[in-house]
C-alpha positions in Angstrom: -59.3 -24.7 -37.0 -61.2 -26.0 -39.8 -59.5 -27.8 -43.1 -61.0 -25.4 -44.9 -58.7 -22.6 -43.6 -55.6 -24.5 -46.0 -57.7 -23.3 -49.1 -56.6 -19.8 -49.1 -54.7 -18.8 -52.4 -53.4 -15.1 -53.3 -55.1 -15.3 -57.0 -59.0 -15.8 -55.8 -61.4 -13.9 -57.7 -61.3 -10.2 -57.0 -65.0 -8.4 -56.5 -67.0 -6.1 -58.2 -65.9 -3.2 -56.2 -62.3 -4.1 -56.5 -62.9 -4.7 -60.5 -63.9 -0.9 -60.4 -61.4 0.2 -58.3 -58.8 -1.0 -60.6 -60.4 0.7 -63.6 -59.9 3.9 -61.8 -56.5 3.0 -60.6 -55.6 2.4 -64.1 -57.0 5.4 -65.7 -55.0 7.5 -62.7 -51.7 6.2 -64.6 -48.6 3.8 -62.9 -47.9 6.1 -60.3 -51.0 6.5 -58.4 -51.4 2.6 -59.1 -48.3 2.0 -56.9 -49.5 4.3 -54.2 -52.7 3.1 -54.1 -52.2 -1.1 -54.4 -49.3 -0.7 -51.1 -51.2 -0.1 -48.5 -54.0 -3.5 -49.5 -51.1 -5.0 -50.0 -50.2 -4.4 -46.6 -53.1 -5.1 -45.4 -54.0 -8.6 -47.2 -52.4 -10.9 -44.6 -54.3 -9.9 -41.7 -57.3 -11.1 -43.8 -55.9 -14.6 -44.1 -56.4 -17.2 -41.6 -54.0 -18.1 -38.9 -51.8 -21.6 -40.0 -52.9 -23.8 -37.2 -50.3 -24.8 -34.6 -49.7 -26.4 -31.1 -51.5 -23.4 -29.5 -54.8 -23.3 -31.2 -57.9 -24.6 -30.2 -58.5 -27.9 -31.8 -55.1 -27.9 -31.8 -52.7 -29.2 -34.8 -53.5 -32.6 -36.0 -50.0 -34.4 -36.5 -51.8 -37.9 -37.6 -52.1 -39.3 -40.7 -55.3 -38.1 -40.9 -54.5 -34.4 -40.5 -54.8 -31.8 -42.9 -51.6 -31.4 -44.0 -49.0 -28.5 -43.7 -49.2 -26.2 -46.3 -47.4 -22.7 -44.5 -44.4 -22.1 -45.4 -42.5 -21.8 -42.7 -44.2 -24.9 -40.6 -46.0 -22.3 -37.9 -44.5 -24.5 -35.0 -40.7 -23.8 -36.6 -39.9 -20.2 -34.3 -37.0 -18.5 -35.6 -36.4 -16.2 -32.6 -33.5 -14.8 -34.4 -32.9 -14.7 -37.9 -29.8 -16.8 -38.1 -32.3 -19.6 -37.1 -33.1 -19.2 -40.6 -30.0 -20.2 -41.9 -30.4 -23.5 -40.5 -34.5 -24.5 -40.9 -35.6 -25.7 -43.9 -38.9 -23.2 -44.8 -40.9 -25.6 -47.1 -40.4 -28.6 -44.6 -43.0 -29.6 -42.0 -43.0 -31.4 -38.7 -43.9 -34.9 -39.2 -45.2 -37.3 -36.7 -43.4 -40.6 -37.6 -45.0 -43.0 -34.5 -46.8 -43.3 -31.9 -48.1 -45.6 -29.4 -45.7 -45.9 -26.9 -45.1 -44.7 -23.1 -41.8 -42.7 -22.5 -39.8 -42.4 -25.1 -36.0 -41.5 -24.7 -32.1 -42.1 -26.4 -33.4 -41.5 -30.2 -29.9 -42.5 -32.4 -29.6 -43.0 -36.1 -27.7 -46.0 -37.7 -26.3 -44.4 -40.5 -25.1 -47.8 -42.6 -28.5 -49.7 -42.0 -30.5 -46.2 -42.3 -32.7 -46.9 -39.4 -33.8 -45.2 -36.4 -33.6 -47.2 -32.8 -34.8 -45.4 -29.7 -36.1 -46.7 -26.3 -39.8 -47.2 -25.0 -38.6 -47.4 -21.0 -41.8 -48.6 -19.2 -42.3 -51.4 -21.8 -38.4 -52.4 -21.4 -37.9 -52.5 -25.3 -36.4 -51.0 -28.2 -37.8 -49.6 -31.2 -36.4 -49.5 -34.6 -37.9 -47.2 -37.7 -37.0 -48.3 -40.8 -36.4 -45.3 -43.4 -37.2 -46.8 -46.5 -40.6 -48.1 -45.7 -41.3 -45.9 -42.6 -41.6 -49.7 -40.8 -41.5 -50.1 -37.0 -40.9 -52.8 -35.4 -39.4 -53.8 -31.9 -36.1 -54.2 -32.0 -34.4 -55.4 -28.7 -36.4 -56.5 -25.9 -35.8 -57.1 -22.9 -33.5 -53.4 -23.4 -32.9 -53.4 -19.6 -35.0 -50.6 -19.4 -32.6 -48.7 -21.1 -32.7 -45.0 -21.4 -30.1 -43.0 -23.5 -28.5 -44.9 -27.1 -25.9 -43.7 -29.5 -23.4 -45.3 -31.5 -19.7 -44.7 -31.8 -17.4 -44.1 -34.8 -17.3 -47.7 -35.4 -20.8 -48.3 -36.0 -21.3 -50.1 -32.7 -24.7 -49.3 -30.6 -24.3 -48.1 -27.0 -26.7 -48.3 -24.9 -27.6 -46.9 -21.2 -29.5 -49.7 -18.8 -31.5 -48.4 -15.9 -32.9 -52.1 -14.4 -28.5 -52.9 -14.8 -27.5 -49.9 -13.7 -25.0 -50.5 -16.5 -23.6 -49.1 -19.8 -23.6 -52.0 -22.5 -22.2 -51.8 -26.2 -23.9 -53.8 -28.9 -20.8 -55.3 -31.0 -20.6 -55.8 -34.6 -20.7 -59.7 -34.4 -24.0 -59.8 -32.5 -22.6 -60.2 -29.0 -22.8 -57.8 -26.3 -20.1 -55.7 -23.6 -20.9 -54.3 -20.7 -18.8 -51.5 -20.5 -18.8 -49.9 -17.0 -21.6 -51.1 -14.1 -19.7 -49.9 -11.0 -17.2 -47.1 -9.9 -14.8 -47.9 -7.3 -16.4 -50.9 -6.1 -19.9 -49.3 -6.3 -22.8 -50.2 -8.4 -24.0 -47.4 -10.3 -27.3 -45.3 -10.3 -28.8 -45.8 -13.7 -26.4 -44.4 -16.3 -28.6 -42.5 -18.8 -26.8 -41.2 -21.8 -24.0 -41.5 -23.5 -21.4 -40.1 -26.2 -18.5 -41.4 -28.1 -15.2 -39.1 -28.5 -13.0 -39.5 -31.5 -10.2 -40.8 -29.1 -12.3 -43.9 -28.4 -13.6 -43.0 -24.9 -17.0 -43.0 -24.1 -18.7 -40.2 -21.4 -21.9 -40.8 -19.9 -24.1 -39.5 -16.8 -25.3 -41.0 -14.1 -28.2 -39.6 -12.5 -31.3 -41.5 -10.4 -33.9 -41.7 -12.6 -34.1 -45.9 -12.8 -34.3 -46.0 -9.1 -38.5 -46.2 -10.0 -40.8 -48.1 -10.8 -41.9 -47.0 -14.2 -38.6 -46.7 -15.7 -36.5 -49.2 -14.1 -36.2 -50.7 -10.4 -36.4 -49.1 -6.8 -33.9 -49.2 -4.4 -33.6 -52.3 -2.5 -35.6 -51.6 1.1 -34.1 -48.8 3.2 -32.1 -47.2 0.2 -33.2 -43.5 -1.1 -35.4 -43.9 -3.7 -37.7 -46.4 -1.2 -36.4 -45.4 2.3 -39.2 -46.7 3.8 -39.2 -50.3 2.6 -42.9 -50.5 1.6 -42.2 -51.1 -2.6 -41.2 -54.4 -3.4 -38.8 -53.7 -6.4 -38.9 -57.3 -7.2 -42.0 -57.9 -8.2 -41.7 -58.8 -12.2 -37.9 -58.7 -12.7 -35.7 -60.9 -13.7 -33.8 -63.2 -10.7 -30.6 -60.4 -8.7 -33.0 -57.4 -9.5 -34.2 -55.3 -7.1 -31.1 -55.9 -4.5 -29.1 -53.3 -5.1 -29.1 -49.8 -3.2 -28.0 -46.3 -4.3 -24.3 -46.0 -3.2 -23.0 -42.9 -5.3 -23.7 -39.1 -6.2 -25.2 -38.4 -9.6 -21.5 -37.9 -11.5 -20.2 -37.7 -15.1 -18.3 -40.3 -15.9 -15.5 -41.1 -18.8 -14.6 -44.5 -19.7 -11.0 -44.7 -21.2 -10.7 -46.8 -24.3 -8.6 -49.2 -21.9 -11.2 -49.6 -19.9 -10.4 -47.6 -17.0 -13.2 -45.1 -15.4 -12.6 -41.8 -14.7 -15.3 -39.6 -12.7 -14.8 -36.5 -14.7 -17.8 -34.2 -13.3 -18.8 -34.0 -10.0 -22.7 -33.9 -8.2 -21.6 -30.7 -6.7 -20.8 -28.7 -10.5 -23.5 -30.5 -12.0 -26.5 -32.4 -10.0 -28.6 -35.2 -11.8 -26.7 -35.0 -15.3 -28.7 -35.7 -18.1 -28.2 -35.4 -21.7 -24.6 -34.3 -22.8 -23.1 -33.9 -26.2 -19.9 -32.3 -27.5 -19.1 -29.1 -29.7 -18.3 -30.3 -33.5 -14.4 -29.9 -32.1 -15.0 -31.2 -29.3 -13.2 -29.0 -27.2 -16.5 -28.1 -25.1 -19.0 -30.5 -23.4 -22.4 -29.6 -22.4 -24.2 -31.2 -19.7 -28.4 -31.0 -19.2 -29.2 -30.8 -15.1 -32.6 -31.8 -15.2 -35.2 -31.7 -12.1 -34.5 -34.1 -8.9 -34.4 -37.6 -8.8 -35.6 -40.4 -7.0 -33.9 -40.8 -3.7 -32.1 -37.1 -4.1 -31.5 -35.5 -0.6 -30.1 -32.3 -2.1 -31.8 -29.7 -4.2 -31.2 -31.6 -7.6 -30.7 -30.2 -10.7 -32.5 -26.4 -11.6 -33.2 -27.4 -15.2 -30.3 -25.4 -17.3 -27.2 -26.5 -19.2 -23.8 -25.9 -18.3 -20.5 -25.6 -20.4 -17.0 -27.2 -19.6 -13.5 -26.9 -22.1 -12.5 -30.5 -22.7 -8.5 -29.9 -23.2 -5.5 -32.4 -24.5 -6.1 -34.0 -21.1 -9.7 -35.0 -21.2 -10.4 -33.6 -17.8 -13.1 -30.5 -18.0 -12.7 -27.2 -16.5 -14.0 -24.0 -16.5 -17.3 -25.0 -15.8 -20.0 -22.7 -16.4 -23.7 -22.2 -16.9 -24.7 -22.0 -20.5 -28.5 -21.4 -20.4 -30.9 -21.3 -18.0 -33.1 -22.2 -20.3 -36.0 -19.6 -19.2 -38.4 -18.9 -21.8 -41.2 -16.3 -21.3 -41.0 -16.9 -17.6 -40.9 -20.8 -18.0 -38.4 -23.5 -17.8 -38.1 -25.1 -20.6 -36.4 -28.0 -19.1 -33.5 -29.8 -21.1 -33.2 -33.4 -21.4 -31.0 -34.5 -24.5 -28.6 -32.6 -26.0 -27.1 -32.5 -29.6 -24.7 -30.2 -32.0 -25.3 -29.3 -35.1 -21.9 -28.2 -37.6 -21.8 -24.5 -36.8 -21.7 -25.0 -33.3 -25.3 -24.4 -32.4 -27.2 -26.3 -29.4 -30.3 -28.5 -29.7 -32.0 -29.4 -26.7 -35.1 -30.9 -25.9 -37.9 -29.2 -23.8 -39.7 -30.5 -21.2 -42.3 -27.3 -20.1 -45.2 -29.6 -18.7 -48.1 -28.3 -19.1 -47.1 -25.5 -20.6 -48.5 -25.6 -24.3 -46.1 -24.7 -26.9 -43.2 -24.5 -24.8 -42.7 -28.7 -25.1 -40.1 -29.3 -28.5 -36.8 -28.3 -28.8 -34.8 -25.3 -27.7 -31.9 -24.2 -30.3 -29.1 -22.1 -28.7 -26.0 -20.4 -30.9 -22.6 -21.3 -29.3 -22.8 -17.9 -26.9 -25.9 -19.7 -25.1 -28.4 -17.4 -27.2 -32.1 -18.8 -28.4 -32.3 -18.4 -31.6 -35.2 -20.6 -32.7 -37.9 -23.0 -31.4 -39.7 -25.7 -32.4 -43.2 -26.5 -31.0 -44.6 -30.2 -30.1 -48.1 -31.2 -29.0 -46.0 -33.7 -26.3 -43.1 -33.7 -23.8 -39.9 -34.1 -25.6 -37.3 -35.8 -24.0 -34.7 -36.6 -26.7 -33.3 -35.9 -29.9 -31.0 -36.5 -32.7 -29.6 -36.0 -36.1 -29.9 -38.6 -38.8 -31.1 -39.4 -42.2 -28.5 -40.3 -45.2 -27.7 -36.6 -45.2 -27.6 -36.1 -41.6 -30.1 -33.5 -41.7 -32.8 -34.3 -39.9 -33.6 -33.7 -36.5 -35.3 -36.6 -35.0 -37.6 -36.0 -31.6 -38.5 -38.6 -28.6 -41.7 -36.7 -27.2 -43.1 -38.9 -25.0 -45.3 -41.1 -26.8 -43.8 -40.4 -30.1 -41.5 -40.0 -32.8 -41.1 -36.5 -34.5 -39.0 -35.4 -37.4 -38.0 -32.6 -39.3 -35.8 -31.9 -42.2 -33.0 -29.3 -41.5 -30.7 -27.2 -43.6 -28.3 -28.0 -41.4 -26.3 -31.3 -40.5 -25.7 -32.9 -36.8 -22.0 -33.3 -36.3 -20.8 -36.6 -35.0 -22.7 -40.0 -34.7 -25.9 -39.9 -33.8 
């Protein structure tokens, strides 16, 4: 769609003809004026051009070199339901912060240093955005591949290392914990996100995604993500990588601020785990099954969500599934999760190649879709930041999306 589609304005220049149509309108007195002015009323958007979005052909340029968004709403923002109005902001546009990189995953927000850190997971690095300047820079590297970050209540980054298969926090002082690499005397698969409860526990999943060699390290010869031995996963990593087999299912996991690790959801109610996230109460936890893994001898995940009630005890139950996540006929696959304060779902999409089906899915609390949000990539994370805590921040692939909401994420990012 051409640039010069943004230059229609209501107030152009009426014609001759419609000069004497209003003369006669006029003379015909207020009444017949009303009656007559409806129906081109009615019919003047149809005349107007189409707002260009995901799904046109040239499709929407996001760059800084795009024409910029000028429809109000931004015609990628869906509300499928009109409560999803309540929580977009109309005269905000989807803005493409970055780009450049190769996968990008675990978007979190630093709300004291105002920055934006997320992980680049072939290149083994971090990336921090900078929100004053709009600045990126790298900002951990090696990351250990890592996938999934957050930070707690204390301000303290946590981070999810597929080449480790290991959980690691990022403490105040500079120094670094690793929190949980084994369960039971077993190394982990490659842990992929992670939240913080207000109790000081941490709950993460654990599902096979580092066990390649894009995004982490294969299985040492014979195990299931290179059963037949031919992949050397030692080639470029670091001396003790590369030796380590899958030994577990793909669990969920809670660490207990003492230290002690609790498998809280099993393969069997939830295969490959992905994102997860907690109601603003936190008294429901919901858990992304994304696609099978590397080295998975079972079906894998279906791509939907489920639901669990998180009581006193901190043990789930009632687990249930929350969305299949079906849109039109296509799986709109979820990857990470996040609440807003009312209790509504964000989740990212992954459709493939299914343009304008890739962005984020918004769910109310009953497992409803109430709005959409389009992207030209993948998206495969998300998250609420900003000084307000109203904007929703979007890993797609190769780049960093935002969008300012009238809503607020509950929780750290």
């Amino acid at each position: 769609m051409s640039e010069g589609h943004h230059s229609t304005h209501d107030d152009a220049i009426p014609s001759p003809a419609q000069l004497s149509r209003r003369r006669l309108i006029q003379a015909a007195g207020a009444t017949a004026f009303a009656a007559a002015a409806a129906p081109a009323l009615a019919q003047a958007p149809a005349n107007r051009p189409s707002p260009p979005t995901t799904i046109t052909t040239p499709p929407r340029d996001f760059s800084r070199r795009g024409a910029p968004t000028t429809y109000f709403w931004d015609p990628d923002v869906i509300a499928v339901d009109p409560s999803f109005n309540n929580l977009a902001q109309p005269n905000a546009a989807i803005q493409r912060l970055w780009t450049g990189g190769l996968w990008l995953e675990g978007p979190a927000w630093n709300a004291q240093g105002r920055y934006l850190v997320w992980s680049d997971i072939p290149r083994n690095r971090q990336m921090r955005w900078i929100e004053d300047d709009g600045n990126v820079s790298v900002f951990r590297m090696p990351s250990g591949y890592s996938n999934g970050n957050s930070f707690d209540f204390q301000g303290r980054q946590l981070s999810c290392e597929h080449l480790n298969r290991r959980v690691v926090r990022y403490e105040l002082d500079g120094s670094a914990t690793v929190l949980a690499d084994s369960f039971e005397g077993k190394k982990l698969n490659s842990p992929n996100d992670i939240v913080a409860h207000p109790d000081g526990s941490y709950w993460f999943t654990d599902p096979p995604y580092g066990g390649q060699l894009y995004e982490g390290a294969p299985d040492a010869a014979g195990g299931p993500s290179n059963a037949s031995g031919k992949i050397n996963p030692r080639l470029g990593q670091p001396p003790g990588i590369g030796l380590a087999k899958r030994e577990l299912p793909t669990n969920v996991y809670r660490l207990d601020p003492g230290g002690r690790l609790d498998l809280v959801i099993r393969e069997e109610q939830v295969p490959d785990p992905n994102g997860l996230c907690f109601s603003p109460d936190h008294k429901k936890l919901y858990v992304a099954s994304t696609g099978k893994g590397p080295g998975d001898t079972g079906p894998g995940g279906k791509g939907d969500i489920h639901v669990f009630d998180v009581g006193a005890d901190n043990k789930p139950t009632n687990g249930k599934l929350f969305s299949d996540c079906m849109i039109d006929g296509i799986n709109c696959g979820p990857d990470g999760l996040r609440c807003d304060v009312e209790g509504n779902l964000w989740a990212s999409s992954n459709a493939g190649r299914n343009v304008g089906y890739n962005g984020v899915t918004v769910f109310n609390p009953a497992g409803k879709v109430i709005g959409r949000i389009r992207l030209p990539e993948v998206c495969g994370n998300i998250c609420f930041g900003g000084p307000k805590r109203n904007r929703l921040f979007m890993a797609a692939s190769q780049s960093i999306y935002a969008l300012y909401l009238a809503t607020q994420g509950a929780g750290p990012a």
